[in-house]
Each structure stands twice: as C-alpha cells, then as structure tokens.
C-alpha positions as CSV (number, residue, x, y, z in Angstrom):
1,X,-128.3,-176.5,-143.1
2,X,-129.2,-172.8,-144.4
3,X,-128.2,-171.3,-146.9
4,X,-126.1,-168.7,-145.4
5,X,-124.3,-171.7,-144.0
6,X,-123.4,-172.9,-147.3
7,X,-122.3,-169.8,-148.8
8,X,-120.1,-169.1,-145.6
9,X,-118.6,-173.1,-146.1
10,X,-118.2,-171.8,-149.7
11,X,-116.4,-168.7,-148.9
12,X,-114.0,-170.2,-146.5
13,X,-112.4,-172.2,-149.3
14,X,-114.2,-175.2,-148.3
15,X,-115.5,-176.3,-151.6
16,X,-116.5,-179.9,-150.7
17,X,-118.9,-179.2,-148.0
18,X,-120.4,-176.9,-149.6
19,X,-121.3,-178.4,-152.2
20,X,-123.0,-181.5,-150.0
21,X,-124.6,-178.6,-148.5
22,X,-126.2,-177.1,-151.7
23,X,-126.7,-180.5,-152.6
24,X,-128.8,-180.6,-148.9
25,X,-130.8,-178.0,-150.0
26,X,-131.5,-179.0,-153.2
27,X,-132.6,-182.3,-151.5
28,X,-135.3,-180.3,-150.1
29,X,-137.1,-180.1,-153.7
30,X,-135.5,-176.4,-154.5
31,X,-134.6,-175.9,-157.8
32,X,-134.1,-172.1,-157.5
33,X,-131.7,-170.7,-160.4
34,X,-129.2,-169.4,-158.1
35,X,-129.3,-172.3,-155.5
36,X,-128.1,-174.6,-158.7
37,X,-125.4,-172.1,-159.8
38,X,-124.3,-172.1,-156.4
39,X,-124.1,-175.7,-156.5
40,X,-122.5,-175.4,-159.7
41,X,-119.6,-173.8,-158.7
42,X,-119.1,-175.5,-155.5
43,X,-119.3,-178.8,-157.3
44,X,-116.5,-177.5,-159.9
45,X,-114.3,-175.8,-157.2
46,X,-114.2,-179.6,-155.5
47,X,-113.1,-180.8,-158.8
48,X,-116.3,-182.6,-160.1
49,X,-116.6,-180.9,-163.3
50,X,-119.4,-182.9,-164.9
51,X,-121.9,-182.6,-162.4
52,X,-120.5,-178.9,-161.6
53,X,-121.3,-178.3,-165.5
54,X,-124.8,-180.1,-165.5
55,X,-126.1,-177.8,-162.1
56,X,-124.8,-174.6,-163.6
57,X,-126.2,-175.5,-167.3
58,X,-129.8,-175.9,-165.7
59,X,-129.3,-172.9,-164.0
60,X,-128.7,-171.2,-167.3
61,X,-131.2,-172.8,-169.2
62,X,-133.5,-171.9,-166.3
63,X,-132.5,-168.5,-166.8
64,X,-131.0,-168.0,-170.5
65,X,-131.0,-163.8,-170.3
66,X,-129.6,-163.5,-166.9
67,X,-125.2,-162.6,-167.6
68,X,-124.4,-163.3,-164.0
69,X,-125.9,-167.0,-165.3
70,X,-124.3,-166.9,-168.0
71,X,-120.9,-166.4,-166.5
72,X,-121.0,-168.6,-163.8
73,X,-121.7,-171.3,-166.3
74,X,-119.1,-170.3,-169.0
75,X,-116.8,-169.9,-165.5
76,X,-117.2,-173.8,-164.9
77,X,-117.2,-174.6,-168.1
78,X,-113.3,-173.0,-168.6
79,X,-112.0,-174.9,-165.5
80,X,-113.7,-177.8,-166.7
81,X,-111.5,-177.6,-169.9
82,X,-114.2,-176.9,-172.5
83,X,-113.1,-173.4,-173.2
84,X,-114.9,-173.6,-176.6
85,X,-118.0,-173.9,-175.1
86,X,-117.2,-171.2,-172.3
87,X,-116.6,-168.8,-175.0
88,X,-120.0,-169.2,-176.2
89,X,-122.1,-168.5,-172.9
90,X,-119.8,-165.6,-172.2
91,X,-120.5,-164.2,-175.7
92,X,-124.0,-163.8,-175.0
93,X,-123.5,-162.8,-171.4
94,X,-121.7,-160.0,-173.0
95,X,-124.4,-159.3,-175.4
96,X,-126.6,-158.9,-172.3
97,X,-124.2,-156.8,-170.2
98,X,-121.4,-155.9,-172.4
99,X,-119.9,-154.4,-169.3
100,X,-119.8,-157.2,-166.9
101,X,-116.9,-157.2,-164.2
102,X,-116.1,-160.9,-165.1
103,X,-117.4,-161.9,-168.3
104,X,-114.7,-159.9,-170.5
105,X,-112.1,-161.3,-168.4
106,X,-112.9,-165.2,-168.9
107,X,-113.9,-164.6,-172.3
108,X,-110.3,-163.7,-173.0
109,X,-108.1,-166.2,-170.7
110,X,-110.9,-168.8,-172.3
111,X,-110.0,-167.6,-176.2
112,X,-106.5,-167.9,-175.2
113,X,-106.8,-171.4,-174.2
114,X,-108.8,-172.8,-176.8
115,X,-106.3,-171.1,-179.3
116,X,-103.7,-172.3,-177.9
117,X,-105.1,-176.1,-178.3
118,X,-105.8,-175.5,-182.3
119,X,-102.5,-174.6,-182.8
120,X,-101.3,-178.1,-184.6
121,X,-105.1,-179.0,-185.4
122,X,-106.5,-176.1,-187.0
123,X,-104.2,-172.7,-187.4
124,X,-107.1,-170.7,-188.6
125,X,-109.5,-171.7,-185.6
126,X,-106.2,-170.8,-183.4
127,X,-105.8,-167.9,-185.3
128,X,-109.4,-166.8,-185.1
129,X,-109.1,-167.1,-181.1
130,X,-105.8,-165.5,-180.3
131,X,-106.1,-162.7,-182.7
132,X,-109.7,-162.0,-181.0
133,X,-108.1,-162.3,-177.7
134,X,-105.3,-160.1,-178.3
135,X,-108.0,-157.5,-179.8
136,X,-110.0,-157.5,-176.7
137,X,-107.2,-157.0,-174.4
138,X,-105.0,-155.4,-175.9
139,X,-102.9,-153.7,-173.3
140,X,-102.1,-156.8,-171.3
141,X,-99.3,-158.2,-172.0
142,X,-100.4,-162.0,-171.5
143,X,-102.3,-161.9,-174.0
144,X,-100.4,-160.3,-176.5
145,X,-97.9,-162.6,-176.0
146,X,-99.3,-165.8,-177.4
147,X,-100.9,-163.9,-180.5
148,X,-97.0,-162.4,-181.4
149,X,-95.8,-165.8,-181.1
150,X,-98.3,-167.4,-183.2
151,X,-97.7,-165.2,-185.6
152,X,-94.0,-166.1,-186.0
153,X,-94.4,-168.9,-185.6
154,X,-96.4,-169.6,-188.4
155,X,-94.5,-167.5,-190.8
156,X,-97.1,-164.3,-191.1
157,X,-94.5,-161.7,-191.7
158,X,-96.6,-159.3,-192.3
159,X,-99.0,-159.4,-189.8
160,X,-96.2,-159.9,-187.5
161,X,-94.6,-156.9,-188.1
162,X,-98.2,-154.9,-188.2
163,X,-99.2,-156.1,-184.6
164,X,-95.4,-154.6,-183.5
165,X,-96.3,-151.2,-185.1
166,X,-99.3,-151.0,-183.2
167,X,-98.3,-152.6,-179.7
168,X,-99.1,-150.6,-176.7
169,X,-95.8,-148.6,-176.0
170,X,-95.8,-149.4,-172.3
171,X,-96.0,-152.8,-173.2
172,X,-92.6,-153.1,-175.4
173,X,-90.4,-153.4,-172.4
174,X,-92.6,-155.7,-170.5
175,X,-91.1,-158.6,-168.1
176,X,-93.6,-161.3,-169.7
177,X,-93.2,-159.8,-173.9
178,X,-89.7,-159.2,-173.6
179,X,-88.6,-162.7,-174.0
180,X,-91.1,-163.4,-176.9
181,X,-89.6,-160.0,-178.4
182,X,-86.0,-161.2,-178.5
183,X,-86.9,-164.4,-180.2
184,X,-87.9,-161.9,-183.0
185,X,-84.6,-160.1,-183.7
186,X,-83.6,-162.6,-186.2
187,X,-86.7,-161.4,-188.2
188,X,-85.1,-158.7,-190.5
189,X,-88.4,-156.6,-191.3
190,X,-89.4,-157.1,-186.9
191,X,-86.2,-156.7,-186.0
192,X,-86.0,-153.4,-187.2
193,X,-89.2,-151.8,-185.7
194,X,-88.1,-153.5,-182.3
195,X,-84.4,-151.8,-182.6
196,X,-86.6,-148.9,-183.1
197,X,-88.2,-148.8,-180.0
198,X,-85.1,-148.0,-178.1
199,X,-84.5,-144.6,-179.9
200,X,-86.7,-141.9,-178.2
201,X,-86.8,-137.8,-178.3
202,X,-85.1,-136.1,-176.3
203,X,-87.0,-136.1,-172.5
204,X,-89.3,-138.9,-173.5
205,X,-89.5,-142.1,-171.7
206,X,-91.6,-145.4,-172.4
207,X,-92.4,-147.0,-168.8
208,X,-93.2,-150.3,-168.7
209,X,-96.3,-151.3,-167.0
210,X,-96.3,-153.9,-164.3
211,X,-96.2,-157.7,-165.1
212,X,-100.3,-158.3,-165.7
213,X,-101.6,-161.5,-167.2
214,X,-105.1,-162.1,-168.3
215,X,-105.9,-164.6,-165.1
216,X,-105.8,-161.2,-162.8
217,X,-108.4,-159.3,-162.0
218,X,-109.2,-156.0,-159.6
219,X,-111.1,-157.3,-156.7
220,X,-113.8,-154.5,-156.6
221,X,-113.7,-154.1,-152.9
222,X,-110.1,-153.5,-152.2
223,X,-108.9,-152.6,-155.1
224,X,-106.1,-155.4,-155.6
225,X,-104.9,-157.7,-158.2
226,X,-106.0,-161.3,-157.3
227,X,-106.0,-164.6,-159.5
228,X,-109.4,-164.5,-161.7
229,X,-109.9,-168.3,-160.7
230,X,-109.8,-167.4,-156.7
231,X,-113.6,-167.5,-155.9
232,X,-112.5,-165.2,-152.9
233,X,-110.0,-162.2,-152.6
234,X,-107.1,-163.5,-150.0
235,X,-106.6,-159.7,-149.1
236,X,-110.0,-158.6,-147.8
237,X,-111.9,-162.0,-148.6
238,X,-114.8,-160.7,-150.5
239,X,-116.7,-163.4,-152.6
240,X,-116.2,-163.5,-155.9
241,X,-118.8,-166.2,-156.4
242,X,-121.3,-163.6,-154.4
243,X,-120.5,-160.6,-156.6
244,X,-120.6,-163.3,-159.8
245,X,-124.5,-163.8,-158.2
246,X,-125.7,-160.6,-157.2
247,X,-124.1,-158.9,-159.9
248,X,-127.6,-157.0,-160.6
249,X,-126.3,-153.1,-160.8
250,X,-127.5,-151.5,-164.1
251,X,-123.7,-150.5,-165.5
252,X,-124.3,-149.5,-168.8
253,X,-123.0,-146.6,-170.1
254,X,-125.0,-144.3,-172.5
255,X,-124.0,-145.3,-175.6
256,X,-124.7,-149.0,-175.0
257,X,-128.0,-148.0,-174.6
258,X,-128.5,-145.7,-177.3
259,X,-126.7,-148.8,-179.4
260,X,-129.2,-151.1,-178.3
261,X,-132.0,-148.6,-179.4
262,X,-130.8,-147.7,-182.7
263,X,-130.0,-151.0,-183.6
264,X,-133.8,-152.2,-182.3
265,X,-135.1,-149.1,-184.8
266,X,-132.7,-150.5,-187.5
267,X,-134.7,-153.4,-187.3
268,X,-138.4,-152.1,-187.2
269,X,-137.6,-150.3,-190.5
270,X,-136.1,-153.1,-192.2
271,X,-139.6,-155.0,-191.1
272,X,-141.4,-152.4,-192.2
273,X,-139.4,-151.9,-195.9
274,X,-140.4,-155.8,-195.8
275,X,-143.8,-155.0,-195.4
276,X,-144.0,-152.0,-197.8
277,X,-142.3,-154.2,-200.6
278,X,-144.5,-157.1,-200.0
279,X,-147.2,-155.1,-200.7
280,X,-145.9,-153.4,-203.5
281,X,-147.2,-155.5,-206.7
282,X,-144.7,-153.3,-208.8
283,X,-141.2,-154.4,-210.4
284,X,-139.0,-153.3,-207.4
285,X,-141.2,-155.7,-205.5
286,X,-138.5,-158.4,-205.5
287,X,-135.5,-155.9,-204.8
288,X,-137.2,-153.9,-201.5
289,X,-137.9,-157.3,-200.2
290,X,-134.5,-158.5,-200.7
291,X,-133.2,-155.1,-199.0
292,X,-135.7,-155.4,-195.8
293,X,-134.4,-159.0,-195.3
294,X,-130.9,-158.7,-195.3
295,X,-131.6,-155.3,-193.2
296,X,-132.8,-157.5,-190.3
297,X,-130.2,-160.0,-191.0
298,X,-128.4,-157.1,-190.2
299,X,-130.3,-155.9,-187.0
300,X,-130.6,-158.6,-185.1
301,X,-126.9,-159.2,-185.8
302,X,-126.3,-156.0,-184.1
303,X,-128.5,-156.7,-181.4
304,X,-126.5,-159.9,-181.0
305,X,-123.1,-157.7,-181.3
306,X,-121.6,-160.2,-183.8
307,X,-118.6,-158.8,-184.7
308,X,-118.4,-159.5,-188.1
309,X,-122.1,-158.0,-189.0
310,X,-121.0,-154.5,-187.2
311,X,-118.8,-154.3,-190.0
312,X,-121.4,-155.0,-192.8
313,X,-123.6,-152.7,-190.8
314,X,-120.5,-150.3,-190.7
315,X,-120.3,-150.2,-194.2
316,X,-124.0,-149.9,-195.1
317,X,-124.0,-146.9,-193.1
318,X,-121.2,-145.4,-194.6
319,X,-122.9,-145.7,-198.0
320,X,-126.4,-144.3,-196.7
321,X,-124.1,-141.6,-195.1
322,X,-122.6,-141.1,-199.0
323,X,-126.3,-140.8,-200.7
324,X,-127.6,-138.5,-197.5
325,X,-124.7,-136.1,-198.5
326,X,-125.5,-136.1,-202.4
327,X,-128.9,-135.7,-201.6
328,X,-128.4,-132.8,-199.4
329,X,-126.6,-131.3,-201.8
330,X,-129.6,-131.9,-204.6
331,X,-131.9,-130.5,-201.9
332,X,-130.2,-127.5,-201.4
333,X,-129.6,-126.8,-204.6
334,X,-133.1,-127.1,-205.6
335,X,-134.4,-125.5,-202.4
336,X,-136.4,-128.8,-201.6
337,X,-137.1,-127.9,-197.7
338,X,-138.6,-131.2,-196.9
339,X,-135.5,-133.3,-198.8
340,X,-133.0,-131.2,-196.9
341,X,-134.6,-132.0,-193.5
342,X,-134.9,-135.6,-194.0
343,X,-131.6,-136.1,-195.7
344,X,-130.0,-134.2,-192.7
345,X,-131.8,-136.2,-190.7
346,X,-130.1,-139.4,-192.1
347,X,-126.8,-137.8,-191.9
348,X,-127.2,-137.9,-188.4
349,X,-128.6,-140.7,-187.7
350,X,-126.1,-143.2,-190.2
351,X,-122.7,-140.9,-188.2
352,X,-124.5,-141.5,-185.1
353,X,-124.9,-145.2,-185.7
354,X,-121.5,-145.3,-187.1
355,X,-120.2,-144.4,-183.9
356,X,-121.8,-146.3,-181.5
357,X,-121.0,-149.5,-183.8
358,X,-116.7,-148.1,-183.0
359,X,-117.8,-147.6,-179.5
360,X,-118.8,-151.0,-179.1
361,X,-116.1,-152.7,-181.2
362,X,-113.3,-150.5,-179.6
C-alpha cells in the first residue's frame, strides 16, 4: 500500500479503508506530520473520533506553527463534538494565516455550535460565541440568525434592535432570516425598524441574496457551493482534505504583513523602554518599567491577534496620536526642527498602526 493509494481510497469517499491504509503505513514506523493528519481525518470521516482526534493532535503538536495542522485538527475536533476545543486550534491557525481558505469557515460553524450548547448553561459564554460568530460573518445569513434569536430570546432589547439597524440590507428579505424576523414583530421598538425596511426611494430595490449557511463553502477549483464537511467537491471532485494539506501558498495581503511588522516593532520598543527604565536609578524608575511591561503585554497580544487587546492597543494609539498632535503643534510654534520631525513621525506611525489594527478586526 502507497500512499497515493490511500489518498485515492480517501478521496473516493471510502473513509474506512483508508484509514487501515494510513494505519498500514504508519505500521511501517512513519510518524511523518502529514501521514498522521491524514490518518486523522480518515479515522474521523469513518466515525472514530477518539483516535481520529489523538492522530491529528500529534500531528499538531508535531507541528504547532503549521495552520493547515492546525485546521485539520480543529476540523476533527468540530465533528467530533468538541467545538470548544476546535475554536481554539483554529484561533491560532488564524493567527498564523489569517487568511486561510478553511479556517475562518470552521471557526464560525464551530462558535455557532458551541453557543448554541451554552444557551441554558451559561448565556454569557453563548453570548460570547454567537455575537463573535455573527461579527465574523456577518453577511451570511446562518449565522445571523441564531445571534438575532438569542438576543430575543433573552430579552436584550436593545441590542436586538442595534443588530437590526446594522444587518446587511440584502440579508433582510432572506429565505433562512425571514422566519426569525417575523417572530420579532411583536417587539414594538424591532417591529418598527423591520416595517421600515419595506419603504424604499423611489427606483431603489433591496435583493435578497441567495439562501447561504455557514456549512458552505466555494470549492476553489470550480467555483461551486459545496457542504464545508464534504472532504471532496461532488461537482469536479477535488480534495478538500488535499487542499487542507498542501495548503502552502503565501496569501497574505500587505497589510497583514505590515501588521505583523509593526506589531513585532511595538514590542522591541516596549523591551527596550523596559531596559532603559531598569536602568534608570531615578524616580520614574518604577513608572517606565510599568509602561514597557504592559507595552509587551500589549505586543505580543497583537501578535496573537486577540481581539480584545487590539482594542487596548487601539486606544493607546489613539492617545499617542493625541500627544503627537500637541507636540507638533509646540514644535512648530517654537520652530523645534528635530521635535517636529519626530512628532510627525509618530503621527504616522500611531494612524498607521491604527489602521491596520481596523484592517485586521474588520
């Protein structure tokens, strides 16, 4: 048994022999990475989650920075029903390729799961996971759905009628949100904004979009919408578990890596204030310390793109943007030429910063 044989079993649907044929190969004392996410998946696809789970967490542990790793195992962990776990390795698959063809979409049907499950236990954790859901995709109207309910159903008026004020207008007439949308009409305050909806100018039209759910994706061979569980397109039969595998094409776009840069820089200068206050024996000792460390608490949370850090590092920007301009305008006035330059130059660099933190977020 090869394995080209395997992968061919594999991509004919025929999930149990191939994974006694990865198992065969494995047999042979290989313990390549992909050889055990292969066998991972195959496993999982057969139904034998736990040891489809174990192959595909050794794979990742073998290989903790790859995101095609990453997302095979957060794959196999979601159809194993530990979506709470998924969402973790496809987090920081995401942090390694924020734009990865799969990753975004299993993160989301994964968030929607796992909130759906803390609905009775714990409404903030279900809260936490539908509202990021419904941020993430936020033109699908799958995944609005179950974040609109939630919301009425749990009495949040307000937000309720926030999330309707800024729903996608292609979305309000949608097959799958125009059920959920009815329920709401005997909500006086979203009852209104919904009534609204159907008055337009004169000439203007709001489509709908097709029905969409968040367990489709675009097969990236010929171009149509296929289940995001089928390992293999029915139209054209291109492997999905293959393109999970050899997903190695550099996609990033510019301002990911500029990101990535600036937030590495963010963190050499909050070492280096560190550095300076340490060895600084005077009385703002204590405070330029203090400042360096929550700086790199700052940078590497930015690194890790955690989403609520991006907004402390937002707002610490906007401040250093606020000083920057004041002391531009000292500069000028007192035709410092060296205070002018570097205060410019940290105008341009907190905007820029600012930016790229929206860009990512958005």
């Amino acid at each position: 048994m090869t394995i080209q044989q395997a992968e061919q079993l594999f991509d004919q649907g025929r999930y149990p022999e191939a994974a006694a044929a990865y198992k065969q190969l494995m047999g042979l004392g290989s313990n390549e990475p992909g050889l055990l996410r292969s066998a991972g998946l195959a496993l999982a696809m057969a139904g034998e989650f736990s040891e489809g789970v174990a192959l595909t967490e050794r794979a990742a542990t073998a290989m903790p920075a790859d995101a095609d790793t990453l997302v095979a195992h957060g794959y196999v962990l979601g159809i194993a029903k530990r979506p709470v776990e998924a969402i973790r390795f496809l987090d920081s698959a995401l942090g390694f390729q924020p734009n990865h063809p799969y990753a975004r979409t299993y993160l989301v049907a994964n968030l929607i799961t796992a909130g759906k499950a803390e609905i009775t236990r714990d409404p903030a954790k279900a809260e936490e996971h539908l509202g990021r859901a419904a941020k993430i995709d936020a033109h699908n109207a799958a995944t609005i759905a179950p974040w609109l309910e939630f919301l009425n159903t749990t009495g949040q008026r307000g937000k309720l009628q926030r999330a309707l004020e800024g729903l996608d207008p292609n979305l309000r007439f949608d097959p799958v949100l125009v059920p959920v949308l009815q329920g709401f009409l005997n909500d006086q305050g979203a009852a209104g904004i919904i009534r609204s909806w159907k008055v337009t100018a004169p000439g203007q039209k709001v489509r709908p979009t097709p029905t969409s759910t968040s367990q489709m994706v675009v097969c990236p061979n010929c171009k149509q919408s296929v289940l995001a569980t089928a390992p293999v397109c029915p139209y054209c039969r291109f492997s999905f578990r293959a393109a999970i595998q050899n997903n190695r094409k550099d996609t990033h776009t510019w301002q990911e890596i500029a990101y990535n840069i600036m937030a590495y820089i963010w963190c050499a200068i909050a070492v280096l204030q560190i550095g300076l206050g340490l060895a600084d024996s005077g009385p703002s000792q204590a405070w330029t310390v203090i400042n360096g460390v929550v700086r790199l608490g700052v940078g590497i949370g930015l690194i890790r793109r955690d989403e609520w850090i991006s907004y402390i590092g937002k707002i610490m920007c906007y401040l250093l943007l606020l000083s920057s301009s004041c002391g531009t305008a000292f500069s000028l006035a007192a035709g410092y030429v060296l205070g002018i330059v570097v205060n410019a130059v940290m105008l341009f660099v907190s905007g820029f910063m600012v930016y790229l933190i929206n860009h990512e977020n958005d």
